[in-house]
N, CA, C, O and CB atoms as a CASP TS submission, in Angstrom:
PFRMAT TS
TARGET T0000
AUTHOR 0000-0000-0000
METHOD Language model
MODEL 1
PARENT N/A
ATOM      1  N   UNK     1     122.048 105.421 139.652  1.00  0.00           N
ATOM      2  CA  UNK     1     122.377 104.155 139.034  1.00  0.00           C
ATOM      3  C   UNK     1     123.892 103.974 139.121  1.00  0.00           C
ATOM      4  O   UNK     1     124.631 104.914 138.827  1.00  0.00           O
ATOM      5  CB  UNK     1     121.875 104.096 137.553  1.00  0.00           C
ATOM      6  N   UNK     2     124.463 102.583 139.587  1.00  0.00           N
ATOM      7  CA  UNK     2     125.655 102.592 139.849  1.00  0.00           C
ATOM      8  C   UNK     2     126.412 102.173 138.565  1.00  0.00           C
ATOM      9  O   UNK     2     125.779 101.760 137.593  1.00  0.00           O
ATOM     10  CB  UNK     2     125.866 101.815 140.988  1.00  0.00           C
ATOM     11  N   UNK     3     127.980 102.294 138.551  1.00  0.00           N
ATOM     12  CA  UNK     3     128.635 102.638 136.846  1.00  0.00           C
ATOM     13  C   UNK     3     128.776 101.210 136.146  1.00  0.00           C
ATOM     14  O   UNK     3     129.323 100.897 135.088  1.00  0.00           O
ATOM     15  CB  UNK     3     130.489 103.478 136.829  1.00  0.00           C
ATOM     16  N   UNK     4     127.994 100.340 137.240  1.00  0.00           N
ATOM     17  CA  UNK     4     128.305  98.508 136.998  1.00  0.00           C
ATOM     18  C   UNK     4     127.189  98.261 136.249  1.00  0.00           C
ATOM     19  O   UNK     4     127.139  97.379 135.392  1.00  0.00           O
ATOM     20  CB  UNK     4     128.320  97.307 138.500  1.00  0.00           C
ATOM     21  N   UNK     5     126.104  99.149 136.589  1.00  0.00           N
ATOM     22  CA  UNK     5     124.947  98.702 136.147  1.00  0.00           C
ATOM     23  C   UNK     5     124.541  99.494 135.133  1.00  0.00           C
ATOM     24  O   UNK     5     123.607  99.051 134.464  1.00  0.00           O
ATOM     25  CB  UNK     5     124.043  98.600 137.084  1.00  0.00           C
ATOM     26  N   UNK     6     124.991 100.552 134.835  1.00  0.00           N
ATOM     27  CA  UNK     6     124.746 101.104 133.932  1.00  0.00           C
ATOM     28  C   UNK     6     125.728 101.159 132.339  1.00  0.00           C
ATOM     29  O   UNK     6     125.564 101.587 131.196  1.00  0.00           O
ATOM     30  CB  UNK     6     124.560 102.130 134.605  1.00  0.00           C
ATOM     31  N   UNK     7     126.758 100.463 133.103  1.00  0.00           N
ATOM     32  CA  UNK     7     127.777  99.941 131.715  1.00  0.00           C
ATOM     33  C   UNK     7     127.071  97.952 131.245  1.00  0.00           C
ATOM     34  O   UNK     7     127.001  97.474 130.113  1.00  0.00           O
ATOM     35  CB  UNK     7     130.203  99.870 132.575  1.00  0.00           C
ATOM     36  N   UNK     8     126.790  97.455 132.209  1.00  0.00           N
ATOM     37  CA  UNK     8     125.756  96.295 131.793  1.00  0.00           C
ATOM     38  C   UNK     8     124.545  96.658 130.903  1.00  0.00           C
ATOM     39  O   UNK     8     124.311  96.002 129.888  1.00  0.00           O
ATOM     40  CB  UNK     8     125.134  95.682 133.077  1.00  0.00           C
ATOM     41  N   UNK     9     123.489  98.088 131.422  1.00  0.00           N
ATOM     42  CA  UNK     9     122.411  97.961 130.466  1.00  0.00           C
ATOM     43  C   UNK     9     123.361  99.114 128.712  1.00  0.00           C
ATOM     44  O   UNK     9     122.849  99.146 127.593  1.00  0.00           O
ATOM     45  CB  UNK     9     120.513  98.896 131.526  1.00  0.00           C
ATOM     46  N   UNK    10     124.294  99.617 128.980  1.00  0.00           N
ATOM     47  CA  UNK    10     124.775  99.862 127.696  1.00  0.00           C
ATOM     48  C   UNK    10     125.528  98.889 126.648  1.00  0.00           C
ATOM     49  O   UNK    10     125.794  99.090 125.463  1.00  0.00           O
ATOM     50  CB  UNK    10     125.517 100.796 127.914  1.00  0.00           C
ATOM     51  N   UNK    11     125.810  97.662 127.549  1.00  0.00           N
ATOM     52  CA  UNK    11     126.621  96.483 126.720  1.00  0.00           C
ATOM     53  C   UNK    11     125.091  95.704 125.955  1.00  0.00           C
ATOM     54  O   UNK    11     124.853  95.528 124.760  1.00  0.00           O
ATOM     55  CB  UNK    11     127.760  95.132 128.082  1.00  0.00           C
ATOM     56  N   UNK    12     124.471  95.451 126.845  1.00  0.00           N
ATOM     57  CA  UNK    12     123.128  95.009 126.120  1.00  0.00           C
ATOM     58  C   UNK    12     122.242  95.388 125.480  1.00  0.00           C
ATOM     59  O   UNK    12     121.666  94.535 124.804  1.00  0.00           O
ATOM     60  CB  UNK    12     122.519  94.679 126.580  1.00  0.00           C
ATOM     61  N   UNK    13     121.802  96.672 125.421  1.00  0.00           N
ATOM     62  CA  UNK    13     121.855  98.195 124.761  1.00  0.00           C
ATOM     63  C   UNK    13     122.509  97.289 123.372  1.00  0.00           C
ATOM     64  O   UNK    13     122.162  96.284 122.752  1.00  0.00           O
ATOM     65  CB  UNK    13     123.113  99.759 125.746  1.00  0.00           C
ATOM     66  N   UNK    14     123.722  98.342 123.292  1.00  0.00           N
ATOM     67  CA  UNK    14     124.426  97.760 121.743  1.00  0.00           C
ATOM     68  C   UNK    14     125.227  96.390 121.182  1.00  0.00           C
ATOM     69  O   UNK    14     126.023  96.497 120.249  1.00  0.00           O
ATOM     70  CB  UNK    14     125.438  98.665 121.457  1.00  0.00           C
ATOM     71  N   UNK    15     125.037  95.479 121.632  1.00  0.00           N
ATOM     72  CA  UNK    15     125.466  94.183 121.540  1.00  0.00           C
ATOM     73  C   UNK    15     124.264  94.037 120.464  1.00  0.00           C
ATOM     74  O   UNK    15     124.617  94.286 119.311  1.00  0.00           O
ATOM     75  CB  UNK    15     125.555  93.192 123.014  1.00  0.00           C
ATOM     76  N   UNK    16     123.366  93.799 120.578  1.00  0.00           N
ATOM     77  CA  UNK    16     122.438  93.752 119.323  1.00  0.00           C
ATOM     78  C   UNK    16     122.476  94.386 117.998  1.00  0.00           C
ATOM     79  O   UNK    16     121.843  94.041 117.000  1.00  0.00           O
ATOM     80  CB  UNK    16     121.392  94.127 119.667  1.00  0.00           C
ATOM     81  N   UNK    17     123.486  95.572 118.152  1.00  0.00           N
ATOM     82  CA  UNK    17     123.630  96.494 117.081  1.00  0.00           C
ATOM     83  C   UNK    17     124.403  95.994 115.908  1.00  0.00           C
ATOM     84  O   UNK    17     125.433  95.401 116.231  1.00  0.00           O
ATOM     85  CB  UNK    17     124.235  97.674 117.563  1.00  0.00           C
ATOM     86  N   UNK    18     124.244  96.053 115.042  1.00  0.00           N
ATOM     87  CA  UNK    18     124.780  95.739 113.622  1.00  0.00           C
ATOM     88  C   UNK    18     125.077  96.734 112.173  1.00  0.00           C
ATOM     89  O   UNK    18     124.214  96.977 111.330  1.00  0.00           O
ATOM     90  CB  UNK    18     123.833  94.816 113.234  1.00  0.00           C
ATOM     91  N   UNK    19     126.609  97.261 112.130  1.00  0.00           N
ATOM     92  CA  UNK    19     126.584  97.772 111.169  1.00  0.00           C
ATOM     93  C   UNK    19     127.190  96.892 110.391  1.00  0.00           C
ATOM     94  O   UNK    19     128.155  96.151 110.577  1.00  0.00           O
ATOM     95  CB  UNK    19     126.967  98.888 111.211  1.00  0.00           C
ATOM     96  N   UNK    20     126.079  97.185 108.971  1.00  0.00           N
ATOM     97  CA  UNK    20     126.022  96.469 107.703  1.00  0.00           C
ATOM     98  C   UNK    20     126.047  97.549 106.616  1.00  0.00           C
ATOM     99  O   UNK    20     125.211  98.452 106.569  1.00  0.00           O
ATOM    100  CB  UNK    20     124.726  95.533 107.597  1.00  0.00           C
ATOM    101  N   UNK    21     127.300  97.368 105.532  1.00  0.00           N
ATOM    102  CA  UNK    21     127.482  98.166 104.091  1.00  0.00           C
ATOM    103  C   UNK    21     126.217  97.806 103.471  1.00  0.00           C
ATOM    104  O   UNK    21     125.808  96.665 103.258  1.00  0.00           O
ATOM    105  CB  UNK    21     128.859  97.685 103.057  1.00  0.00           C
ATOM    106  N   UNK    22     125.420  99.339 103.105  1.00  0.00           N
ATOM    107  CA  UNK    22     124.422  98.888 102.273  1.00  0.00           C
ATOM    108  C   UNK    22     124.768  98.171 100.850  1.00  0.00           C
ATOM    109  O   UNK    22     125.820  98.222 100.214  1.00  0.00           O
ATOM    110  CB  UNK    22     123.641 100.014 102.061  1.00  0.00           C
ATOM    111  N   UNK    23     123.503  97.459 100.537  1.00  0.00           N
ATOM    112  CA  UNK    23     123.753  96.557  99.716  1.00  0.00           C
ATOM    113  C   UNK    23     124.026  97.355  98.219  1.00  0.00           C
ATOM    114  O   UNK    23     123.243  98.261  97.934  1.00  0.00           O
ATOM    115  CB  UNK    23     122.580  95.525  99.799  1.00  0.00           C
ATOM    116  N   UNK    24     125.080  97.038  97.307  1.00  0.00           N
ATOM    117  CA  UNK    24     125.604  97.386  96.169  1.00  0.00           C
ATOM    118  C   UNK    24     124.549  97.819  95.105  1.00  0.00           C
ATOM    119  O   UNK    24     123.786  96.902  94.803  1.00  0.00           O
ATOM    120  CB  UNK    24     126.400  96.325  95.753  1.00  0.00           C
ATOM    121  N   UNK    25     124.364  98.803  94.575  1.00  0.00           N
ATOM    122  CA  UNK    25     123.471  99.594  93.471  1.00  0.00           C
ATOM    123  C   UNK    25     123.611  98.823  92.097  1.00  0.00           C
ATOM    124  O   UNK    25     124.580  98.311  91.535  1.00  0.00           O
ATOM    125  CB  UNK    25     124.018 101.265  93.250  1.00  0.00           C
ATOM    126  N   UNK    26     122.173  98.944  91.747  1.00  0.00           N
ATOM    127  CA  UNK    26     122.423  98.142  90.565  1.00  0.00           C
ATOM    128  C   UNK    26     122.236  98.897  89.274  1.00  0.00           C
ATOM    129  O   UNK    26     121.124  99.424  89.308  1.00  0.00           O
ATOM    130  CB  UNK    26     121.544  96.961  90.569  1.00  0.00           C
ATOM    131  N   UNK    27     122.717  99.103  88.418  1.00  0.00           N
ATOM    132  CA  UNK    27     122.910 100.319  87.163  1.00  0.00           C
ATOM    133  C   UNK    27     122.193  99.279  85.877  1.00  0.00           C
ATOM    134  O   UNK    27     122.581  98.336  85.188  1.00  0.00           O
ATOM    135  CB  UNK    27     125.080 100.902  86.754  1.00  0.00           C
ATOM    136  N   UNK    28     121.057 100.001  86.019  1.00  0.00           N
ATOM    137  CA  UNK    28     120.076 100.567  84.159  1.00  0.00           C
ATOM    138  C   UNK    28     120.814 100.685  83.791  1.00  0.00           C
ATOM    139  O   UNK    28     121.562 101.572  84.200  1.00  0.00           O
ATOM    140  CB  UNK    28     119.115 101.834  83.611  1.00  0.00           C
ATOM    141  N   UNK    29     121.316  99.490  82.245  1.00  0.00           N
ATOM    142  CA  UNK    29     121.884 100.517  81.076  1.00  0.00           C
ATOM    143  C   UNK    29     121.136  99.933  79.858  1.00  0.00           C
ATOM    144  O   UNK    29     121.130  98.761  79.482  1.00  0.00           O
ATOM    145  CB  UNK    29     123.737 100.503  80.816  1.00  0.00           C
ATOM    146  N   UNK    30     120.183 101.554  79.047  1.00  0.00           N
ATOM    147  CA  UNK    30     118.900 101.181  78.083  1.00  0.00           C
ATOM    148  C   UNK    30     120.074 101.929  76.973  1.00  0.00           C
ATOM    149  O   UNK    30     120.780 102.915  77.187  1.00  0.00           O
ATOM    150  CB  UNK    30     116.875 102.054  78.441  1.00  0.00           C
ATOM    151  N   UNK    31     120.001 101.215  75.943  1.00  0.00           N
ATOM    152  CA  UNK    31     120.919 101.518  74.410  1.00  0.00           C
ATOM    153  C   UNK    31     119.685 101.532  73.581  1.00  0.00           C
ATOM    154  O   UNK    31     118.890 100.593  73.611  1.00  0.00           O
ATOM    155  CB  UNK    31     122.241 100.137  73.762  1.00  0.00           C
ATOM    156  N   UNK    32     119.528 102.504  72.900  1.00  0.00           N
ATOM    157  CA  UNK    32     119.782 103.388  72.409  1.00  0.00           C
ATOM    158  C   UNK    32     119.637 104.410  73.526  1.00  0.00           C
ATOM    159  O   UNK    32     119.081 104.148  74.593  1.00  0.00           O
ATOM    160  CB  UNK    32     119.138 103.462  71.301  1.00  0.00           C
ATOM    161  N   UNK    33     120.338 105.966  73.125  1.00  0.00           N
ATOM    162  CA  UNK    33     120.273 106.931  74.375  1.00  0.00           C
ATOM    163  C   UNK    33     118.744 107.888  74.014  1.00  0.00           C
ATOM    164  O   UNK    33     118.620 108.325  72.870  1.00  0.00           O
ATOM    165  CB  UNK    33     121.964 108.089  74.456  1.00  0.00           C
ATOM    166  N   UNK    34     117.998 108.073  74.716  1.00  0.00           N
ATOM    167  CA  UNK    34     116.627 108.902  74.362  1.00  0.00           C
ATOM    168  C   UNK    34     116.380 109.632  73.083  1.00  0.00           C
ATOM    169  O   UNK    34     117.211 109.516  72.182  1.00  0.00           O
ATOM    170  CB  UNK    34     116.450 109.949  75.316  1.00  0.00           C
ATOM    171  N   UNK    35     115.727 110.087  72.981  1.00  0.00           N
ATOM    172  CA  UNK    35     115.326 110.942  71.771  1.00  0.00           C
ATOM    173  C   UNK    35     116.687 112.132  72.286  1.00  0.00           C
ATOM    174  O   UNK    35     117.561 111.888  73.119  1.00  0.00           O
ATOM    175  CB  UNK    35     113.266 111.624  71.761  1.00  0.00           C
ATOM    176  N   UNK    36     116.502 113.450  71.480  1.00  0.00           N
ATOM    177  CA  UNK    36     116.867 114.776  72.054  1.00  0.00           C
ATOM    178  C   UNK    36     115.912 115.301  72.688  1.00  0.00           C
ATOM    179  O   UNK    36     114.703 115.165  72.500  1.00  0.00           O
ATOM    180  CB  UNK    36     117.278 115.699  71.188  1.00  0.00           C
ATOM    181  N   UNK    37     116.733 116.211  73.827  1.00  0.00           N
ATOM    182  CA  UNK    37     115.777 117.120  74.596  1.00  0.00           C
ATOM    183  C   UNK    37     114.631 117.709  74.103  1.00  0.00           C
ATOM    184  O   UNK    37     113.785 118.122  74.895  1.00  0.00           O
ATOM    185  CB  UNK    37     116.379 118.107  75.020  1.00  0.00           C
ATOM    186  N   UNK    38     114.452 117.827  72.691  1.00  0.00           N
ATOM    187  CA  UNK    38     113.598 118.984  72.162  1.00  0.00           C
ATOM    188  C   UNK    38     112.144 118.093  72.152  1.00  0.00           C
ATOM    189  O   UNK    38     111.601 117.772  71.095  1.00  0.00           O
ATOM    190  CB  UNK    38     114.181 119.679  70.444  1.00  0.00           C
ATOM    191  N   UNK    39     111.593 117.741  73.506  1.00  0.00           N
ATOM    192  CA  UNK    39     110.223 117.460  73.359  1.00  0.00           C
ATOM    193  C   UNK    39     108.864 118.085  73.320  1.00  0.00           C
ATOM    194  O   UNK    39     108.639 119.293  73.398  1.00  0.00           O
ATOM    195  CB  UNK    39     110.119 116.878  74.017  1.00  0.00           C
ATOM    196  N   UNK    40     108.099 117.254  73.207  1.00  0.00           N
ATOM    197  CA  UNK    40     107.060 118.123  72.952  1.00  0.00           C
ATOM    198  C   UNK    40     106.564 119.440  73.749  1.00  0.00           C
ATOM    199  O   UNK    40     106.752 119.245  74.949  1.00  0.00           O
ATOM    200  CB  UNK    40     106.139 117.348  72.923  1.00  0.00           C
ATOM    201  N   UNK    41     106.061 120.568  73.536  1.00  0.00           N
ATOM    202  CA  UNK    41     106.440 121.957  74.528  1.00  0.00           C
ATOM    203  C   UNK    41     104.861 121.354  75.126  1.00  0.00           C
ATOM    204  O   UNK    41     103.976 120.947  74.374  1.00  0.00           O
ATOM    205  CB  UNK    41     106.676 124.118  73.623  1.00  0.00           C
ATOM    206  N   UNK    42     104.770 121.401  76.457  1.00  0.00           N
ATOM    207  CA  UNK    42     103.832 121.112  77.668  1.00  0.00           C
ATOM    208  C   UNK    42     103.574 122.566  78.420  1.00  0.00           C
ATOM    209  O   UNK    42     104.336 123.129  79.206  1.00  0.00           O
ATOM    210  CB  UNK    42     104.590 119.933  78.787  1.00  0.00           C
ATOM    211  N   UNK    43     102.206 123.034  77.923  1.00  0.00           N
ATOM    212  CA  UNK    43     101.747 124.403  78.878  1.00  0.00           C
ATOM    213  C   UNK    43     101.229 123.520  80.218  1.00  0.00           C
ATOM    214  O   UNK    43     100.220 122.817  80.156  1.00  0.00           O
ATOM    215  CB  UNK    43     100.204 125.588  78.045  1.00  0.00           C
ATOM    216  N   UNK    44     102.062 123.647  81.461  1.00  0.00           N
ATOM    217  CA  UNK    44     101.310 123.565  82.392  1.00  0.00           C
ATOM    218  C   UNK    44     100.139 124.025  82.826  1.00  0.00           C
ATOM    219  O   UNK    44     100.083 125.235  83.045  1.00  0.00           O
ATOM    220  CB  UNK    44     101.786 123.716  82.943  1.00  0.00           C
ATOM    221  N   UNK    45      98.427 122.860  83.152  1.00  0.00           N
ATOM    222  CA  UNK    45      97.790 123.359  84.002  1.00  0.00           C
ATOM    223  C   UNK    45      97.692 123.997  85.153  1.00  0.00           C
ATOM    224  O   UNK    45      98.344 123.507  86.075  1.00  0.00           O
ATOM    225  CB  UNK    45      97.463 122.920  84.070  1.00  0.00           C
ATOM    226  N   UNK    46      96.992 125.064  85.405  1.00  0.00           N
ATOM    227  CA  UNK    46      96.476 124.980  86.916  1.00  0.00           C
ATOM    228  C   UNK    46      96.620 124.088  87.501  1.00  0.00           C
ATOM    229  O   UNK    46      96.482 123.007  86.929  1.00  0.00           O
ATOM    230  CB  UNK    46      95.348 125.112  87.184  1.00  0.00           C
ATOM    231  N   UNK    47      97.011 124.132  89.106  1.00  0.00           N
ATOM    232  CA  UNK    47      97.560 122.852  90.109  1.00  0.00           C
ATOM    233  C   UNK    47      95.878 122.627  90.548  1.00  0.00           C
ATOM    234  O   UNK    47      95.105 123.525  90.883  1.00  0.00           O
ATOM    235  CB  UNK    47      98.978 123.369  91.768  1.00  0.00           C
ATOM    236  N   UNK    48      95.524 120.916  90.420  1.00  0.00           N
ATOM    237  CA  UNK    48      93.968 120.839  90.685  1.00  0.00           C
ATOM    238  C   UNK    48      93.573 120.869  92.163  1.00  0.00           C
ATOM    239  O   UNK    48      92.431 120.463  92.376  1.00  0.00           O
ATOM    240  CB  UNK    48      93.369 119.499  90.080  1.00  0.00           C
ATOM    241  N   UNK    49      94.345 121.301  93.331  1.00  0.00           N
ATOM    242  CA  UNK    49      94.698 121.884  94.755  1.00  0.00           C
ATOM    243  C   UNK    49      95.955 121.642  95.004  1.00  0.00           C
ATOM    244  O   UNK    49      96.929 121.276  94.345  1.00  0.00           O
ATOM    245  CB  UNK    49      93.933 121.353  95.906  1.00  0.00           C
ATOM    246  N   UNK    50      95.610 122.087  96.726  1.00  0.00           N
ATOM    247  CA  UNK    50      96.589 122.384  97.228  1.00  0.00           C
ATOM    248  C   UNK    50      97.738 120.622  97.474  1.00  0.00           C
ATOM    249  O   UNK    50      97.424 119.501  97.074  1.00  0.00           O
ATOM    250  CB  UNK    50      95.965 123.309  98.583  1.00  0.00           C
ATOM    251  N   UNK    51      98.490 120.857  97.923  1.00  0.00           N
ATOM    252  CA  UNK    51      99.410 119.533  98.196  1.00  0.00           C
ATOM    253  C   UNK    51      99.840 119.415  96.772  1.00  0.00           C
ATOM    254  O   UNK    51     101.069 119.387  96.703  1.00  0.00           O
ATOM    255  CB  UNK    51      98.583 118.013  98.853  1.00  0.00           C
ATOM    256  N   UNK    52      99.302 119.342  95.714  1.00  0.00           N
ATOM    257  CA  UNK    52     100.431 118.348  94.610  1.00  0.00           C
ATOM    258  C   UNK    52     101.667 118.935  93.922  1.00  0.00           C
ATOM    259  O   UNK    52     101.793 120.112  94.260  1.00  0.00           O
ATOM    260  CB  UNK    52      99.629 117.810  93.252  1.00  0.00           C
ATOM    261  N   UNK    53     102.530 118.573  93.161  1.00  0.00           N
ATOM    262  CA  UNK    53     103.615 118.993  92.674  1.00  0.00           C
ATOM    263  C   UNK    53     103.565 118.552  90.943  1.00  0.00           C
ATOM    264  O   UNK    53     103.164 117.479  90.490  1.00  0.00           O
ATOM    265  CB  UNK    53     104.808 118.360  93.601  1.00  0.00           C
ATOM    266  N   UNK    54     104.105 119.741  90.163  1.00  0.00           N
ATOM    267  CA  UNK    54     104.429 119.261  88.979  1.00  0.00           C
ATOM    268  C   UNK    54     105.042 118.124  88.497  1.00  0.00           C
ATOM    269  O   UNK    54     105.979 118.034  89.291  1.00  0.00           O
ATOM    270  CB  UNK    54     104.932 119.935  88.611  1.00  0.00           C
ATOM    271  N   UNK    55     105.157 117.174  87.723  1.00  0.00           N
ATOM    272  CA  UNK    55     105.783 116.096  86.819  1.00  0.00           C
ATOM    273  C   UNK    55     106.220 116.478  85.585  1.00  0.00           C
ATOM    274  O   UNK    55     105.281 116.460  84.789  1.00  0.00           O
ATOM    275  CB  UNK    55     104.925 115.057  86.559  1.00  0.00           C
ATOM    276  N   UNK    56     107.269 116.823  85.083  1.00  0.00           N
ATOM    277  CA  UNK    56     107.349 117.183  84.023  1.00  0.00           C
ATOM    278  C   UNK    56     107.349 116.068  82.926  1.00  0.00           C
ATOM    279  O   UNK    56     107.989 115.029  83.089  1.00  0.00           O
ATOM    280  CB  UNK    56     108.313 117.939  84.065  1.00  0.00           C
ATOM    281  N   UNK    57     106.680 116.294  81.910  1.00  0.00           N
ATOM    282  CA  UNK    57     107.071 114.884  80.773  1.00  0.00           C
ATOM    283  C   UNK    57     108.581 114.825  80.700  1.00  0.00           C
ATOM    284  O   UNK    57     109.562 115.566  80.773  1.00  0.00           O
ATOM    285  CB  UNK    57     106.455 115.099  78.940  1.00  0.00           C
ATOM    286  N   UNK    58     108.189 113.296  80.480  1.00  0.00           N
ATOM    287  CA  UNK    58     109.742 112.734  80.170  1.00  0.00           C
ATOM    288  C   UNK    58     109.892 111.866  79.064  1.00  0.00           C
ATOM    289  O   UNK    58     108.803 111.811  78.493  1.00  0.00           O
ATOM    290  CB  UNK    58     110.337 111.909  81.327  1.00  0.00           C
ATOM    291  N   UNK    59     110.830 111.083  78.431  1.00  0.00           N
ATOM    292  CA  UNK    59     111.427 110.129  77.857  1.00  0.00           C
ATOM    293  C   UNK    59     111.319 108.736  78.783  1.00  0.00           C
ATOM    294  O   UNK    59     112.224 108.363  79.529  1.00  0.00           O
ATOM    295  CB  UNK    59     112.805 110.626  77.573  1.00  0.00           C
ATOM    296  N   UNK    60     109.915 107.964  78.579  1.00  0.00           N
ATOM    297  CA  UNK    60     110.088 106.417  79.026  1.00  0.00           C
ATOM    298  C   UNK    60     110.634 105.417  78.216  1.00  0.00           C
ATOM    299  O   UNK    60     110.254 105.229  77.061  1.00  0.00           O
ATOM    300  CB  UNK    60     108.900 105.854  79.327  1.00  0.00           C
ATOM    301  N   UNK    61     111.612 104.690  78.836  1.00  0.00           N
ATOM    302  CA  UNK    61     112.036 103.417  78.176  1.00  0.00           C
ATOM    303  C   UNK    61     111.146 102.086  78.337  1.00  0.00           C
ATOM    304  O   UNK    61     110.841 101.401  79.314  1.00  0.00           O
ATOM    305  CB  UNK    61     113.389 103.112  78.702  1.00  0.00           C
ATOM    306  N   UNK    62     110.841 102.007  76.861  1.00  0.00           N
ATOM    307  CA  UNK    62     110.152 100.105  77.359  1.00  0.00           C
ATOM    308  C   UNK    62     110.285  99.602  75.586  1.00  0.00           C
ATOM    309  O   UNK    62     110.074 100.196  74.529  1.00  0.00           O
ATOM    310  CB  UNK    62     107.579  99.970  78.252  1.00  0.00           C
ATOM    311  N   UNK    63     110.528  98.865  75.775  1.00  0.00           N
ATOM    312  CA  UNK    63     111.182  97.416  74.511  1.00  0.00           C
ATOM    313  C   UNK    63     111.620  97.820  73.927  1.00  0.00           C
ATOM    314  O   UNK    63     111.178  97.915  72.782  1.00  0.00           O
ATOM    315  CB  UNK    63     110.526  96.474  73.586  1.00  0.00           C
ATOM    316  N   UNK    64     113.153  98.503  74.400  1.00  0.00           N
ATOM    317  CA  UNK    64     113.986  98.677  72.811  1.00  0.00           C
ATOM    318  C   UNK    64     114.034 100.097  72.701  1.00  0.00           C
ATOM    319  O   UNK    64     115.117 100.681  72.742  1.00  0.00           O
ATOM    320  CB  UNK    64     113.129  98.000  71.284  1.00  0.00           C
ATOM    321  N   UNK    65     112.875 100.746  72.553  1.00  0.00           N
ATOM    322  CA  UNK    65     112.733 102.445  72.357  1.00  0.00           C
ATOM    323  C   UNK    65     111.865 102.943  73.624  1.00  0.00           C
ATOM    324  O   UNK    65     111.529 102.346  74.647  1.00  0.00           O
ATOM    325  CB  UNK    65     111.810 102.937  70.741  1.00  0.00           C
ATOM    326  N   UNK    66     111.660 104.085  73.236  1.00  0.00           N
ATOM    327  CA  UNK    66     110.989 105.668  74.237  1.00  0.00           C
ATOM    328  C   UNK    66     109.428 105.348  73.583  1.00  0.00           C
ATOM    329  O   UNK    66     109.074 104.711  72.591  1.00  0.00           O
ATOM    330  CB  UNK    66     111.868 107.905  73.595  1.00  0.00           C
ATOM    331  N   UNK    67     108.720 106.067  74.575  1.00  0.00           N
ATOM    332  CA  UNK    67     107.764 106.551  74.393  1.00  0.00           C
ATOM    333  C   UNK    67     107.913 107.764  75.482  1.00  0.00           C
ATOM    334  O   UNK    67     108.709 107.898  76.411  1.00  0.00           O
ATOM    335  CB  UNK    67     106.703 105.580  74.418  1.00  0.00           C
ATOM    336  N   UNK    68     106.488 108.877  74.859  1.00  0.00           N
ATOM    337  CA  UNK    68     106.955 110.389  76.190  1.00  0.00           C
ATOM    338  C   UNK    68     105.729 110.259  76.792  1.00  0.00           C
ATOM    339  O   UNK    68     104.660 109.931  76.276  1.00  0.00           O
ATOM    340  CB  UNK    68     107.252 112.433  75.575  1.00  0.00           C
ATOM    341  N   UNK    69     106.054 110.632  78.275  1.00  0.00           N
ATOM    342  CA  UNK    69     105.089 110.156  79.277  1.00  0.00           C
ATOM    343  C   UNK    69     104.811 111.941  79.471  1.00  0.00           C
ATOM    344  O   UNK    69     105.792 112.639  79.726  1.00  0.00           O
ATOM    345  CB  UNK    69     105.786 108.975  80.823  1.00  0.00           C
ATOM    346  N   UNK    70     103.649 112.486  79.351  1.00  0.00           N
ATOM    347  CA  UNK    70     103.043 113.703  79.718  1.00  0.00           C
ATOM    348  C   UNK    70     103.201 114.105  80.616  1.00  0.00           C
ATOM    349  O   UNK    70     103.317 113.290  81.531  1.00  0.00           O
ATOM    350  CB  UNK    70     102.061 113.825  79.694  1.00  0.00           C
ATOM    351  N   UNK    71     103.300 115.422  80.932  1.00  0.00           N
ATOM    352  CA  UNK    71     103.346 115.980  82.385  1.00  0.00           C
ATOM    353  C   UNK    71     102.441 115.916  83.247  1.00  0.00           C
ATOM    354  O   UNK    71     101.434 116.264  82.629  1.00  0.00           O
ATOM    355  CB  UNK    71     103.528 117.122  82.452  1.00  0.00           C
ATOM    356  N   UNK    72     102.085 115.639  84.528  1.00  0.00           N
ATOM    357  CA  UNK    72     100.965 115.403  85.193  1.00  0.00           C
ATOM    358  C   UNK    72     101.265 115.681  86.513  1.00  0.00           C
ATOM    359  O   UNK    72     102.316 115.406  87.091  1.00  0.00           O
ATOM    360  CB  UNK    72     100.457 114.140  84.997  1.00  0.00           C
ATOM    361  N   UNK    73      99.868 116.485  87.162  1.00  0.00           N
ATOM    362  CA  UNK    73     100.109 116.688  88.671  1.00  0.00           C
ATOM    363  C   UNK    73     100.412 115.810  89.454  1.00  0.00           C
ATOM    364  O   UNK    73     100.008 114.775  88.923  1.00  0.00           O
ATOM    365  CB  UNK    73      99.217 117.121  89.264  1.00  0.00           C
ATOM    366  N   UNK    74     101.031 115.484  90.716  1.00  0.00           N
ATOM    367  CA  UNK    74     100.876 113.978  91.621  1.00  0.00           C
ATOM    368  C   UNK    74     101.053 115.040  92.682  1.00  0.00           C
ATOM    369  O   UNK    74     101.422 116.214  92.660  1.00  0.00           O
ATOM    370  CB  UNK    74     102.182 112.359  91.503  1.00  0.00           C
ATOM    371  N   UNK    75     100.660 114.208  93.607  1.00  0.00           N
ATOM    372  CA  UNK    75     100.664 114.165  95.248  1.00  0.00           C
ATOM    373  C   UNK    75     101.475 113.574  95.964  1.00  0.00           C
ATOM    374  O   UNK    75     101.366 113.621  97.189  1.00  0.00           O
ATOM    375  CB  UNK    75      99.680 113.686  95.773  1.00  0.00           C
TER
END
């Protein structure tokens, strides 16, 4: 391939290319701050097979306050 033709299919190649700053993060802020760490103690089950991964309970925010979301296997 000659260097005419191969600097033509690299101009057309990246002429289409576009770098773009990803778009700006947008920041949760829930007032009041969670309960304290000291939640309820969770004995993990047996994993119900192979593939899934632990969830540990957490502190969910919805209207104002927490509720604690249980630990549960997922996939």
């Amino acid at each position: 391939m000659s260097k005419g033709l191969m600097a033509t299919c690299v101009a057309l190649l990246l002429g289409g290319c576009v770098v773009a700053a990803p778009p700006p993060r947008r920041a949760v802020i829930v007032t009041p701050p969670p309960p304290a760490p000291a939640a309820p103690v969770e004995v993990v089950p047996p994993a119900p097979g192979p593939g899934v991964v632990w969830v540990p309970g957490h502190w969910q925010a919805v209207a104002g306050g927490y509720v604690w979301v249980e630990g549960h296997w997922r996939r």
